[in-house]
C-alpha positions in Angstrom: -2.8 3.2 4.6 -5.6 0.3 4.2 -3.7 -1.4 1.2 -0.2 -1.3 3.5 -1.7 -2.6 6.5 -3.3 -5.9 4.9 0.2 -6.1 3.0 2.3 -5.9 5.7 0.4 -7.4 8.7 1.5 -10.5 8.5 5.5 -9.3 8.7 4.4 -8.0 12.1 3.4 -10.7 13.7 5.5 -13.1 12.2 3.5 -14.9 9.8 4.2 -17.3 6.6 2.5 -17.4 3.8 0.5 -21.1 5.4 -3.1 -20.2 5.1 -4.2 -22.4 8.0 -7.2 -21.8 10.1 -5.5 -21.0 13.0 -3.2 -18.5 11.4 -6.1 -17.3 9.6 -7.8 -16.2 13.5 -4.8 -14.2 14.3 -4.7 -12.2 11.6 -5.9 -8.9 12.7 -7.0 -6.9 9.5 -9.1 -9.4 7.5 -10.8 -7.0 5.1 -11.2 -3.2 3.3 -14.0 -2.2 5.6 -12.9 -3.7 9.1 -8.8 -2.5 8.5 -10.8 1.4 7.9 -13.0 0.7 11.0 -10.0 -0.5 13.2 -7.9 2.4 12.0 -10.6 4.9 12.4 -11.4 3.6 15.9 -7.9 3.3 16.9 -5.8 6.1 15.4 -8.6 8.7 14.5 -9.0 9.8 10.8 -5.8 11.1 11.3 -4.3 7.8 10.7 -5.6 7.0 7.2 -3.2 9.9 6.1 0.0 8.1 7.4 2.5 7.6 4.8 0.5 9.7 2.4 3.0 12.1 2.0 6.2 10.0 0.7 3.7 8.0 -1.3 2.5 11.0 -3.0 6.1 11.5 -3.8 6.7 8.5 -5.5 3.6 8.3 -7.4 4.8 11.2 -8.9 8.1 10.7 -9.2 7.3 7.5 -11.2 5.1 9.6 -13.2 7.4 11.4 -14.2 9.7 9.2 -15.2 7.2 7.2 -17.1 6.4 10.3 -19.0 9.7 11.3 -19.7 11.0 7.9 -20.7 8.3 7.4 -23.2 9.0 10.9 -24.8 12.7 10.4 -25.4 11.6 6.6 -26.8 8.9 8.4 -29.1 11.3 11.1 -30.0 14.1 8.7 -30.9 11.7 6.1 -32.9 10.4 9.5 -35.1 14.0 10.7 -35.9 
């Protein structure tokens, strides 16, 4: 939930990728620590585990692929 937030904070609020001071003061995750504090404080520790579900999914669903993918290439380049 940390990483998504500073990712997609600045699609909230309307933001381009100008790095000026003034857009700079608006931004309202800046770092790590201060996105978990303002989650915690905010949403409860309930809201780090947002989203965790669908991206549990995918992680594994691209594991899985990766893994099958390179067994069929191995078992192709053997044979």
């Amino acid at each position: 939930m940390i990483k998504t937030r500073l990712q997609t904070q600045n699609m909230h609020i309307g933001i381009t990728r100008d790095t000026s001071d003034e857009i700079l003061k608006n931004v309202k995750y800046k770092d790590i620590i201060s996105t978990f504090k303002t989650i915690i404080k905010k949403e409860g520790a309930s809201g780090l585990a947002k989203g965790a579900l669908p991206r549990s999914i995918q992680a594994s669903l691209s594991g899985a692929l990766s893994w099958v993918s390179y067994e069929v290439m191995k078992n192709l380049l053997i044979n």
